[in-house]
PDB file of N, CA, C, O and CB in Angstrom:
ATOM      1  N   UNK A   1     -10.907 -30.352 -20.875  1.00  0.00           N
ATOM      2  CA  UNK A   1      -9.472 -30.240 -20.739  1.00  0.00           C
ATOM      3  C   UNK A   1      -8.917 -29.133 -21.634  1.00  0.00           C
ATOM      4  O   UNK A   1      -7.900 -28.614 -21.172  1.00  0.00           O
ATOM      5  CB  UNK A   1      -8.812 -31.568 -21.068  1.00  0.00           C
ATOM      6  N   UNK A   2      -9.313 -28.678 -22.728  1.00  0.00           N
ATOM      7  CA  UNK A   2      -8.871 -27.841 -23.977  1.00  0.00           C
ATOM      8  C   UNK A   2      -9.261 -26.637 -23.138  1.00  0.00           C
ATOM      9  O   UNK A   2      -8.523 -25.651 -23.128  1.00  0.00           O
ATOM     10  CB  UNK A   2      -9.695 -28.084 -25.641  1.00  0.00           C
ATOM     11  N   UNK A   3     -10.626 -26.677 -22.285  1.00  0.00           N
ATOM     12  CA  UNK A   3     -10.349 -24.805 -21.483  1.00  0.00           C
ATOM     13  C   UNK A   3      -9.490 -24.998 -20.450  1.00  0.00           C
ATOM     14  O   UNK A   3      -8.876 -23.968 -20.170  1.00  0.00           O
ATOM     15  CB  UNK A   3     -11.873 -23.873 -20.617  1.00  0.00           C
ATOM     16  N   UNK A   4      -9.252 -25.829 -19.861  1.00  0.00           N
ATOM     17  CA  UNK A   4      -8.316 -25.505 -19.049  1.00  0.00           C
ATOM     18  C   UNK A   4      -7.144 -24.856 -19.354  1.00  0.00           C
ATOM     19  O   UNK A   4      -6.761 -23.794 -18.865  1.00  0.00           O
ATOM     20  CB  UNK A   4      -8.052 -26.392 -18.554  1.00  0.00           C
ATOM     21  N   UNK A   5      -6.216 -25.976 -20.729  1.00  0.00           N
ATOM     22  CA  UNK A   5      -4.927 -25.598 -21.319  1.00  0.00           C
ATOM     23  C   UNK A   5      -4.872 -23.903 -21.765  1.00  0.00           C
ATOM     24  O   UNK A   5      -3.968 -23.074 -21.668  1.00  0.00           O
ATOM     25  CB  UNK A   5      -4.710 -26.615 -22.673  1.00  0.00           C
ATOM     26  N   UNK A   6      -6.852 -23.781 -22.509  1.00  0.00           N
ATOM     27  CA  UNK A   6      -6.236 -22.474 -22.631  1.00  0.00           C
ATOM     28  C   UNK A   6      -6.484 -21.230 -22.076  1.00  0.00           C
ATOM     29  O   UNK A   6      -6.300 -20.134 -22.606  1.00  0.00           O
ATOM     30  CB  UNK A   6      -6.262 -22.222 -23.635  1.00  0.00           C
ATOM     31  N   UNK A   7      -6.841 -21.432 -21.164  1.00  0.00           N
ATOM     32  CA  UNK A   7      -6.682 -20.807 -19.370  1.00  0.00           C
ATOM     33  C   UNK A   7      -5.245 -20.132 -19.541  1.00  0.00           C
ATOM     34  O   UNK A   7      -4.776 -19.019 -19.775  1.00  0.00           O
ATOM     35  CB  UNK A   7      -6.602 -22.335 -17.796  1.00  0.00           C
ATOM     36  N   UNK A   8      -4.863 -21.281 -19.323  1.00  0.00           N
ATOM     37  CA  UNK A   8      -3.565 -21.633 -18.305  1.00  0.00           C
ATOM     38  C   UNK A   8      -2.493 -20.842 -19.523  1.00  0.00           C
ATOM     39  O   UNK A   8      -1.542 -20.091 -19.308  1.00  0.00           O
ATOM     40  CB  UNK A   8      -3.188 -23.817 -17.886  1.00  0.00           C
ATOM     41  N   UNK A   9      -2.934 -21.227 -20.568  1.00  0.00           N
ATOM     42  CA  UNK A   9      -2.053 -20.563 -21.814  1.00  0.00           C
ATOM     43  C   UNK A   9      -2.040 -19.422 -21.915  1.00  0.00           C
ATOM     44  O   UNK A   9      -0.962 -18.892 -22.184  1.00  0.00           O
ATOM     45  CB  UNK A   9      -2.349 -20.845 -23.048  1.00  0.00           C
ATOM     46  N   UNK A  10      -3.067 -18.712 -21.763  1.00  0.00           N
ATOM     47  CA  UNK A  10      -3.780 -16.729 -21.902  1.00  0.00           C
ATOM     48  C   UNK A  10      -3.119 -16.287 -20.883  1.00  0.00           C
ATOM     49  O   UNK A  10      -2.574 -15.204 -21.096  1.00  0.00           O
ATOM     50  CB  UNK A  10      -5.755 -16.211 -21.583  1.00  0.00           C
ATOM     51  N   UNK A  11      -2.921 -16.863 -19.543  1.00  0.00           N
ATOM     52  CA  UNK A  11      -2.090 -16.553 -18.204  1.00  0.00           C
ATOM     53  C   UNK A  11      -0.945 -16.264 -18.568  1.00  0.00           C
ATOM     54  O   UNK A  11      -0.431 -15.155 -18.414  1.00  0.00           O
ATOM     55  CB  UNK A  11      -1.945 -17.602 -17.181  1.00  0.00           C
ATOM     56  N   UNK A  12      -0.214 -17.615 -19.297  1.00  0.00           N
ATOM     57  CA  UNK A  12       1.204 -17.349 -19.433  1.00  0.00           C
ATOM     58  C   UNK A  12       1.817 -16.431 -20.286  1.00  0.00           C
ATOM     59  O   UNK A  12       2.998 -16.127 -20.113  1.00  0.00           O
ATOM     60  CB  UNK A  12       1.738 -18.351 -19.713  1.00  0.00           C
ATOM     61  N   UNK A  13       0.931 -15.802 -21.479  1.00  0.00           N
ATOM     62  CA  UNK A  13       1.072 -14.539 -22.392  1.00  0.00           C
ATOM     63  C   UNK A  13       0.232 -13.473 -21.560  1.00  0.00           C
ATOM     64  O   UNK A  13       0.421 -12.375 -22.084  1.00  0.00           O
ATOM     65  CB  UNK A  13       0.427 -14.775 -24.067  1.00  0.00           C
ATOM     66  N   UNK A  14      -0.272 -13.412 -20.915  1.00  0.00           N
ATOM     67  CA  UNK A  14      -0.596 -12.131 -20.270  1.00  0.00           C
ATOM     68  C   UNK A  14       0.553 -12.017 -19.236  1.00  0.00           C
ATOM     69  O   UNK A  14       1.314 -11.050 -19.202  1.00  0.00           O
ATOM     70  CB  UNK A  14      -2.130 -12.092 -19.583  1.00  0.00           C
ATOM     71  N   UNK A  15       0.628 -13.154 -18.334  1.00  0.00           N
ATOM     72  CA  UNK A  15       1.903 -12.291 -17.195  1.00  0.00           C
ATOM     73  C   UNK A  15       2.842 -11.023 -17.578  1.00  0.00           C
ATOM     74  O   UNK A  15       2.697  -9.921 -17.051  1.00  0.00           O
ATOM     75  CB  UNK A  15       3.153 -13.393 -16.811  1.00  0.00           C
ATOM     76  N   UNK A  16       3.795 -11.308 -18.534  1.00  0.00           N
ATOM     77  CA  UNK A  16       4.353 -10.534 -18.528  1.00  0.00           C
ATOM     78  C   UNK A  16       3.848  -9.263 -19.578  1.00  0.00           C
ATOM     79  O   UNK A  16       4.408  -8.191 -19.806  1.00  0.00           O
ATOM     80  CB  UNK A  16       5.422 -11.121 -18.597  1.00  0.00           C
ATOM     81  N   UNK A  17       3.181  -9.552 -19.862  1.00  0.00           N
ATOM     82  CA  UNK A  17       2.760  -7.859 -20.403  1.00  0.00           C
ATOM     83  C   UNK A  17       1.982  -7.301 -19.212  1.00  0.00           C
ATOM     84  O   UNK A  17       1.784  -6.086 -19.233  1.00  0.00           O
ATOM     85  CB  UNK A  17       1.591  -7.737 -21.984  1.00  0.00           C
ATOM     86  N   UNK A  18       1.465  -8.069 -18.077  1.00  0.00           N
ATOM     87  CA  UNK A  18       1.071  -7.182 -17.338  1.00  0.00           C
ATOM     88  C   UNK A  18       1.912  -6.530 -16.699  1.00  0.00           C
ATOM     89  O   UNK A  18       1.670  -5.380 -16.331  1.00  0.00           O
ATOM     90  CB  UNK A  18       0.342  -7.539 -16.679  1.00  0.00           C
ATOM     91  N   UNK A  19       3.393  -7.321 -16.376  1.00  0.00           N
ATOM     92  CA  UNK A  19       4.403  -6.772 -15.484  1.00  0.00           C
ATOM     93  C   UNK A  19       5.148  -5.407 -16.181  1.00  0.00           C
ATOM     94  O   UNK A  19       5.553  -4.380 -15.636  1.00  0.00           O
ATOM     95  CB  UNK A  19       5.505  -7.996 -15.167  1.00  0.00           C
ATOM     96  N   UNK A  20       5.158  -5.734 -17.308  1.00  0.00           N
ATOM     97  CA  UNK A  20       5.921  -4.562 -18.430  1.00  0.00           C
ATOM     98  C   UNK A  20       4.780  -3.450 -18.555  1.00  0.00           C
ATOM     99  O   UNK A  20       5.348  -2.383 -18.322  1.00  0.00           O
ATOM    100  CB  UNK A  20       6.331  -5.298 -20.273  1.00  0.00           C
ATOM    101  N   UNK A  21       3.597  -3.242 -18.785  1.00  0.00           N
ATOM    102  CA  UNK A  21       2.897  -2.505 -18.399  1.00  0.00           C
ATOM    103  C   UNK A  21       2.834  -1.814 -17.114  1.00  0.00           C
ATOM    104  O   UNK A  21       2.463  -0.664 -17.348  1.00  0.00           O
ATOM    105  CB  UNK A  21       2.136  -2.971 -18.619  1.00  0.00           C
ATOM    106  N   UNK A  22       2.987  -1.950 -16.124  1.00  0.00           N
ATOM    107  CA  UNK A  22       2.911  -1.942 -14.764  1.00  0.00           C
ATOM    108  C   UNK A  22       3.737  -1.051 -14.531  1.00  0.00           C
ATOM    109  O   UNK A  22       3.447  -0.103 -13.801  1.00  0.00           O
ATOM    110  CB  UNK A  22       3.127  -3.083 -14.073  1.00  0.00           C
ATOM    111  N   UNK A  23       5.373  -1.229 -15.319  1.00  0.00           N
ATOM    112  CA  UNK A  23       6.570  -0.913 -14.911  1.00  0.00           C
ATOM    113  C   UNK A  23       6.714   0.298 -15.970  1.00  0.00           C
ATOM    114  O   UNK A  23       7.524   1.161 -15.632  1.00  0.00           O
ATOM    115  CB  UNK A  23       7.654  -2.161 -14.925  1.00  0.00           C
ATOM    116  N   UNK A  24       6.083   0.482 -17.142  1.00  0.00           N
ATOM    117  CA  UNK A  24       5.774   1.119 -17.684  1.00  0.00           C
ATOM    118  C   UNK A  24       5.062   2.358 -17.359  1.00  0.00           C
ATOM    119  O   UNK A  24       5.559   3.455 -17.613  1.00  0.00           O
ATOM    120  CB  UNK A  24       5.472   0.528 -18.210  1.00  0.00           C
ATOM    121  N   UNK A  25       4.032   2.234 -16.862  1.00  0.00           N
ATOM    122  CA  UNK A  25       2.526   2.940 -16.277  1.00  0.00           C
ATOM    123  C   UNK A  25       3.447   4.016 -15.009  1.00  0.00           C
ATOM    124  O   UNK A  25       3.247   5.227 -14.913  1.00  0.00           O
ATOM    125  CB  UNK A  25       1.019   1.334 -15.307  1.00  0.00           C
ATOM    126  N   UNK A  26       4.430   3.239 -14.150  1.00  0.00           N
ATOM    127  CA  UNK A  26       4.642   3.596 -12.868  1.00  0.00           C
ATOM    128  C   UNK A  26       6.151   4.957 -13.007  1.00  0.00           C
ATOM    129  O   UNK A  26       6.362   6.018 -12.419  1.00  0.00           O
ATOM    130  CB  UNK A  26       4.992   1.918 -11.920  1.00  0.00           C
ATOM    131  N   UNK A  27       7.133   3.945 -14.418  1.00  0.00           N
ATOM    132  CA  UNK A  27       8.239   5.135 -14.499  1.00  0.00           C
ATOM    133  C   UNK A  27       7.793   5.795 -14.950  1.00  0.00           C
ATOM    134  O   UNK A  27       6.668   5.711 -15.442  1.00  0.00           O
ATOM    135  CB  UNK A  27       9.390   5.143 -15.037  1.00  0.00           C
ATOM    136  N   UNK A  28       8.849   7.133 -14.954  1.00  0.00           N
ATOM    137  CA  UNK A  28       8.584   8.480 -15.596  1.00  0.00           C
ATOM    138  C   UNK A  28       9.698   8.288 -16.726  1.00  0.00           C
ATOM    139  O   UNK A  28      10.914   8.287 -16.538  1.00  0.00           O
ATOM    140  CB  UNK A  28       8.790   9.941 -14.504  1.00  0.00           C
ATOM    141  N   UNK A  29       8.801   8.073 -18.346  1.00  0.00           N
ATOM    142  CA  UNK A  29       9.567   7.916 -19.547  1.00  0.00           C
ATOM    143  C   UNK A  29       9.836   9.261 -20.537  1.00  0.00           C
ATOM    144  O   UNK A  29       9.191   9.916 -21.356  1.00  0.00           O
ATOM    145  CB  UNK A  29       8.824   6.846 -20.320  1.00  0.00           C
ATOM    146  N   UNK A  30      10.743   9.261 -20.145  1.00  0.00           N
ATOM    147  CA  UNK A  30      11.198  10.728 -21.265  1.00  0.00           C
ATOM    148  C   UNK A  30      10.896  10.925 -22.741  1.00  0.00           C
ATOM    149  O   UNK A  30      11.012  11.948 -23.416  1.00  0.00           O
ATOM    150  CB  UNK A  30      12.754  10.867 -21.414  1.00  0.00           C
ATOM    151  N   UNK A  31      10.317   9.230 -23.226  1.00  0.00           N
ATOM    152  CA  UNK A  31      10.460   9.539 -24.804  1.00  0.00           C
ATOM    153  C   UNK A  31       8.731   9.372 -24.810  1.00  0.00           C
ATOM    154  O   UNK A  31       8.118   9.178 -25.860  1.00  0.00           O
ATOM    155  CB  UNK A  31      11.630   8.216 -25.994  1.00  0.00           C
ATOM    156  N   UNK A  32       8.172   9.462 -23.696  1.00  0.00           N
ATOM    157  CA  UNK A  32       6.729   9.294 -23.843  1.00  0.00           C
ATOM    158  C   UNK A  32       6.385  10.565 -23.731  1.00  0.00           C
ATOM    159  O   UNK A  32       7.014  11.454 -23.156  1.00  0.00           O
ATOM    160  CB  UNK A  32       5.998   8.388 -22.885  1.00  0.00           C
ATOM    161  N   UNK A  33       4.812  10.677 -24.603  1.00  0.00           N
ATOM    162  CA  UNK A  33       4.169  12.141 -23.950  1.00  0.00           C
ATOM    163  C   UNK A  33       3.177  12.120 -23.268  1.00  0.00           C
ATOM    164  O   UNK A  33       2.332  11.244 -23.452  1.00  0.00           O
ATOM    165  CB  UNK A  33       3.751  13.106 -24.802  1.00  0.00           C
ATOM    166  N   UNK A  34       2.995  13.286 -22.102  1.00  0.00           N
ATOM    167  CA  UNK A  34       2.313  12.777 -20.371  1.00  0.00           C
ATOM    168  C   UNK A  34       0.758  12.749 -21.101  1.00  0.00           C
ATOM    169  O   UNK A  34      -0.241  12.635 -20.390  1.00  0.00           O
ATOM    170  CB  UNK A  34       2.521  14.362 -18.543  1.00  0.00           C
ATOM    171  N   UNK A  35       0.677  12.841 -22.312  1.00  0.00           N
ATOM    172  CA  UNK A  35      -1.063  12.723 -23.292  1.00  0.00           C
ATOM    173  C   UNK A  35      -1.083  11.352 -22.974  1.00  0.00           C
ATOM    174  O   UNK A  35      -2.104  10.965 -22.406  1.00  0.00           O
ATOM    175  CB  UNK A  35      -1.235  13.064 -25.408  1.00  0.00           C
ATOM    176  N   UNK A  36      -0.111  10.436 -23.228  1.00  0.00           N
ATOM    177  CA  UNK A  36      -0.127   8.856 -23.190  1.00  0.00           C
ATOM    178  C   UNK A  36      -0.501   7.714 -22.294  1.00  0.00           C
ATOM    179  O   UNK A  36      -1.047   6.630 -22.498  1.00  0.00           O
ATOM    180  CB  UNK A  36       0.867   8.575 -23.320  1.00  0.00           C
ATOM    181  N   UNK A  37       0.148   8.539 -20.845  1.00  0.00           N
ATOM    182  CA  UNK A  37      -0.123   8.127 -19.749  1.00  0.00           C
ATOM    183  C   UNK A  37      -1.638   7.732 -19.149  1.00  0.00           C
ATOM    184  O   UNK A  37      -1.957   6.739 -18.495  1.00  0.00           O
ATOM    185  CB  UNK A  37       0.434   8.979 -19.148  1.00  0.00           C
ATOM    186  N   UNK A  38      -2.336   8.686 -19.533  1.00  0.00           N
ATOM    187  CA  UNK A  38      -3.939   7.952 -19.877  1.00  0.00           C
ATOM    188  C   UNK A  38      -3.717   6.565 -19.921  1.00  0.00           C
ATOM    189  O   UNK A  38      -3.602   5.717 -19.037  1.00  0.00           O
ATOM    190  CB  UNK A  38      -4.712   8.371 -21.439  1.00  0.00           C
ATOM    191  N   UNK A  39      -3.664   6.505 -21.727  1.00  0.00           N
ATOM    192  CA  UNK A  39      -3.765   4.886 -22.067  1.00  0.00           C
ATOM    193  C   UNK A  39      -3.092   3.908 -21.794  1.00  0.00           C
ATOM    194  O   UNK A  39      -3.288   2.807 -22.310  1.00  0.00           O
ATOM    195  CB  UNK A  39      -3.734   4.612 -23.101  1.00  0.00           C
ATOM    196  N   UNK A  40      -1.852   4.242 -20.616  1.00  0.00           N
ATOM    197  CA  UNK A  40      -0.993   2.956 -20.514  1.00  0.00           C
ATOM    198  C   UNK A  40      -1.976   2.842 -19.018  1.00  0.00           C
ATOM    199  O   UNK A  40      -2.168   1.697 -18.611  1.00  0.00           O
ATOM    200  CB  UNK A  40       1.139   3.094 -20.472  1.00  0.00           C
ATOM    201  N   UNK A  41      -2.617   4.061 -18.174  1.00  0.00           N
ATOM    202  CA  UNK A  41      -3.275   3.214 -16.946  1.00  0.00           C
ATOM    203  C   UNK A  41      -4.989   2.542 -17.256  1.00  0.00           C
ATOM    204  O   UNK A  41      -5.789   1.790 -16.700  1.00  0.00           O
ATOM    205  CB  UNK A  41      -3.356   4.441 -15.492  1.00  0.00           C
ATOM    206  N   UNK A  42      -4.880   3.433 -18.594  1.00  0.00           N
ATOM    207  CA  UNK A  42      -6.102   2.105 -18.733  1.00  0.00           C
ATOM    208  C   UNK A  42      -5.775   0.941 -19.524  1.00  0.00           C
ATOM    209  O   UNK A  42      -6.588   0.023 -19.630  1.00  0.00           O
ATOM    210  CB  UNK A  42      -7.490   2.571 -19.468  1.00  0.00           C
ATOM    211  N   UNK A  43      -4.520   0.907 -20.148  1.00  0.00           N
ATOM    212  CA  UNK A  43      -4.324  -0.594 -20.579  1.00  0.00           C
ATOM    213  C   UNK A  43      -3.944  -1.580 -19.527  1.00  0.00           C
ATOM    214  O   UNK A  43      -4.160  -2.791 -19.574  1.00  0.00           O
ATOM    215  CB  UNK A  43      -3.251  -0.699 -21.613  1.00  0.00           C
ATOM    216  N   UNK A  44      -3.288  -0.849 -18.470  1.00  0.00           N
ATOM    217  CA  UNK A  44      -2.929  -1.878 -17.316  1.00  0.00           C
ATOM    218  C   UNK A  44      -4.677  -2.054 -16.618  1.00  0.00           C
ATOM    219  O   UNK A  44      -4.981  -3.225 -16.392  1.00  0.00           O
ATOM    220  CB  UNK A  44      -1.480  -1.046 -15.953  1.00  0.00           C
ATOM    221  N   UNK A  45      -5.667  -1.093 -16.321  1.00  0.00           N
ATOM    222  CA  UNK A  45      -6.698  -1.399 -15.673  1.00  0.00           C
ATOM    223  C   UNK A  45      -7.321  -2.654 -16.888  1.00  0.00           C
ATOM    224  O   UNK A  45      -7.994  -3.582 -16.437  1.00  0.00           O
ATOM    225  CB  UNK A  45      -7.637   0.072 -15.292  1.00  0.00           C
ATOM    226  N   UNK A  46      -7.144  -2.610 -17.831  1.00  0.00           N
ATOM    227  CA  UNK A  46      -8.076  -3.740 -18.470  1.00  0.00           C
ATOM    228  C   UNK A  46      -7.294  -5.101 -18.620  1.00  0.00           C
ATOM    229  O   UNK A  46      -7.961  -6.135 -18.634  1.00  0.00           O
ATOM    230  CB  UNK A  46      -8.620  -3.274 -20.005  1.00  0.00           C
ATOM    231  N   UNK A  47      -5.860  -5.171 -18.739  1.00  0.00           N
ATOM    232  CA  UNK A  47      -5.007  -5.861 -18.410  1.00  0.00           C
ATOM    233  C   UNK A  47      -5.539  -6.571 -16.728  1.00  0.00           C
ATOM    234  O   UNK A  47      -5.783  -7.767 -16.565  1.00  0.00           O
ATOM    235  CB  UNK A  47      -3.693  -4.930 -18.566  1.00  0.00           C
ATOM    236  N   UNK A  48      -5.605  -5.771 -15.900  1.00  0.00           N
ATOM    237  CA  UNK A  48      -5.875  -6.231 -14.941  1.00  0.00           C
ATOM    238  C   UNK A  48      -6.887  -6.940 -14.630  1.00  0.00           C
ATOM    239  O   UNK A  48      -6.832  -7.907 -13.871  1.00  0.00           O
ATOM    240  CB  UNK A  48      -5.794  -5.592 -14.405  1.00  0.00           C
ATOM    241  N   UNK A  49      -8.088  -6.447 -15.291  1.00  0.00           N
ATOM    242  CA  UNK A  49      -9.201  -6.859 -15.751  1.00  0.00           C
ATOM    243  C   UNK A  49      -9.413  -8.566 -16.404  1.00  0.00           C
ATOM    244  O   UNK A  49     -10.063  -9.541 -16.026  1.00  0.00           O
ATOM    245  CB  UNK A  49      -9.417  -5.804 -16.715  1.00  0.00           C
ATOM    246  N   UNK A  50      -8.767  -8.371 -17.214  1.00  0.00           N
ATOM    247  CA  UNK A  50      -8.140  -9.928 -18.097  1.00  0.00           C
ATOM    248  C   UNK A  50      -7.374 -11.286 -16.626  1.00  0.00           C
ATOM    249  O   UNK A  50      -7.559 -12.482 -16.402  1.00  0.00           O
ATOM    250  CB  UNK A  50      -6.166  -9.148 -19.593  1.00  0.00           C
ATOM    251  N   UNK A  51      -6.804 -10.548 -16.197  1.00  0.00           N
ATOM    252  CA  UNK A  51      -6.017 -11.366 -14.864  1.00  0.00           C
ATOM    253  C   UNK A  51      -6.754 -11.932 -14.134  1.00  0.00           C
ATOM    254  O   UNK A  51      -6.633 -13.027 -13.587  1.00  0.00           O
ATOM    255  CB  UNK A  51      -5.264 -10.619 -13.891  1.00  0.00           C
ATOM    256  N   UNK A  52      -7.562 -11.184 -14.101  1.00  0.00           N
ATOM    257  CA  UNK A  52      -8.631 -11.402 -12.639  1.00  0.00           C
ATOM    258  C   UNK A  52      -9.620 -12.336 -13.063  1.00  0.00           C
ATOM    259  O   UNK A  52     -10.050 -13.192 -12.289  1.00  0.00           O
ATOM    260  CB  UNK A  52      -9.552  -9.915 -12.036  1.00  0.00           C
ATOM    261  N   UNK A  53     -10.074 -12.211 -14.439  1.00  0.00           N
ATOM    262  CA  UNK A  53     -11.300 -12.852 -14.972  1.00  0.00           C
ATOM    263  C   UNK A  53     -10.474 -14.037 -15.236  1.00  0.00           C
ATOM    264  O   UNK A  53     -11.069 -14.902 -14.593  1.00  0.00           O
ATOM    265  CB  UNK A  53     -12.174 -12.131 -16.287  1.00  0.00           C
ATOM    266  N   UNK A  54      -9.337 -14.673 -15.862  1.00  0.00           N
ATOM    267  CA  UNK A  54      -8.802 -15.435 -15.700  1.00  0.00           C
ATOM    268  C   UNK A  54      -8.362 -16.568 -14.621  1.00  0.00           C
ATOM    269  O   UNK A  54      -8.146 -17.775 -14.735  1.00  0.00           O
ATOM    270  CB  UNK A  54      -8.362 -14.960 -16.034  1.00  0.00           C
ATOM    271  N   UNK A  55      -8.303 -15.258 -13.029  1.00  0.00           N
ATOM    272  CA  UNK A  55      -7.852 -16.190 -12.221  1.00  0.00           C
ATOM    273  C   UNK A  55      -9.197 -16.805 -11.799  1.00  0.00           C
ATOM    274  O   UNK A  55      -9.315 -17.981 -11.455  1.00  0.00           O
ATOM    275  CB  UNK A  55      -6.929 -15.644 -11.099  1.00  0.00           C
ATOM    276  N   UNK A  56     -10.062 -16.034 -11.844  1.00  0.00           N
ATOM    277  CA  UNK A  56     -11.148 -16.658 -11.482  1.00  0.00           C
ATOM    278  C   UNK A  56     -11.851 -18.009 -12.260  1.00  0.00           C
ATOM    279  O   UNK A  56     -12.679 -18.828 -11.862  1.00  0.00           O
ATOM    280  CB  UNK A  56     -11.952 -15.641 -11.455  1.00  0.00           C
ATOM    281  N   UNK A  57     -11.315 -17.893 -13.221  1.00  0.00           N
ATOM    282  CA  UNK A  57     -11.610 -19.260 -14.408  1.00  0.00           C
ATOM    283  C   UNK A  57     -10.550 -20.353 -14.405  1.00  0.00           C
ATOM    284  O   UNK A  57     -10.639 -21.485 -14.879  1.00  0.00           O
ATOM    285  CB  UNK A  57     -11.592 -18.714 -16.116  1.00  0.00           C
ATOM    286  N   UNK A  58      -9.859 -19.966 -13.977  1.00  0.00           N
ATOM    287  CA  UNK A  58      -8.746 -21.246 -13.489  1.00  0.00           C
ATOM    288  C   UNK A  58      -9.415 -21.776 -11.854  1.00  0.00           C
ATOM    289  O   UNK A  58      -9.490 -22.960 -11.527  1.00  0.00           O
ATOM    290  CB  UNK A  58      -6.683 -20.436 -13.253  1.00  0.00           C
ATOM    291  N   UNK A  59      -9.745 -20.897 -11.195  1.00  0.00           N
ATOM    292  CA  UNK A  59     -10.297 -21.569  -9.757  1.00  0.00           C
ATOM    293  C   UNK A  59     -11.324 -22.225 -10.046  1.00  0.00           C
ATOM    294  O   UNK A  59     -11.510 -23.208  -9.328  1.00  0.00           O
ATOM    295  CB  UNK A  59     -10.718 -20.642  -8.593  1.00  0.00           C
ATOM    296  N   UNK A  60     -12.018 -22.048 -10.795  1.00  0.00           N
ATOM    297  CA  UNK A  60     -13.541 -22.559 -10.890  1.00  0.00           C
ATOM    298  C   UNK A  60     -13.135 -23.748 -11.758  1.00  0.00           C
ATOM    299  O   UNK A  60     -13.773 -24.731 -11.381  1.00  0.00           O
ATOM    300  CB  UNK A  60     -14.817 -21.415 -11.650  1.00  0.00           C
ATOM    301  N   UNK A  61     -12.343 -24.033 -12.748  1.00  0.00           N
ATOM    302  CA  UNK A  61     -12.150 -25.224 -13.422  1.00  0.00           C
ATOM    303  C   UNK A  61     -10.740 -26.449 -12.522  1.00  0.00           C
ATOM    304  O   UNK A  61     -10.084 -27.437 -12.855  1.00  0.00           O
ATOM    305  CB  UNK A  61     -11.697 -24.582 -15.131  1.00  0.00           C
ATOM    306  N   UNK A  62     -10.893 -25.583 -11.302  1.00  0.00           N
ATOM    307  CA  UNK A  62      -9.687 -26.910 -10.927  1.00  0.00           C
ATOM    308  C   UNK A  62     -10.630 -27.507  -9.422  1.00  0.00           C
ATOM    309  O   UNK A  62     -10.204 -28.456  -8.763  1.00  0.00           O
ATOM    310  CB  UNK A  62      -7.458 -26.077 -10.379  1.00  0.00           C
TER     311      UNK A  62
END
């Protein structure tokens, strides 16, 4: 029961940094420099990464 909760817990602190990342990654930010843009699409690819391995660990434990 304790992996499940903290499944389900890592989900609910990842959602939205994935969404703010995302929205991040996609505008064009004036106070950013285009050097940066690199690391915000690989923080969203490993972000994404985290989601996926997650959802897949919530299916397998329910």
């Amino acid at each position: 029961m304790l992996i499940r909760t903290n499944i389900l817990t890592f989900r609910n602190i990842i959602f939205p940094q994935r969404k703010l990342l995302k929205t991040l990654e996609i505008k064009d930010m004036d106070f950013l420099i285009e050097a940066l843009e690199v690391y915000f699409s690989d923080l969203v690819d490993h972000i994404e990464k985290i989601w996926d391995t997650l959802e897949n660990c919530k299916e397998l434990i329910e």
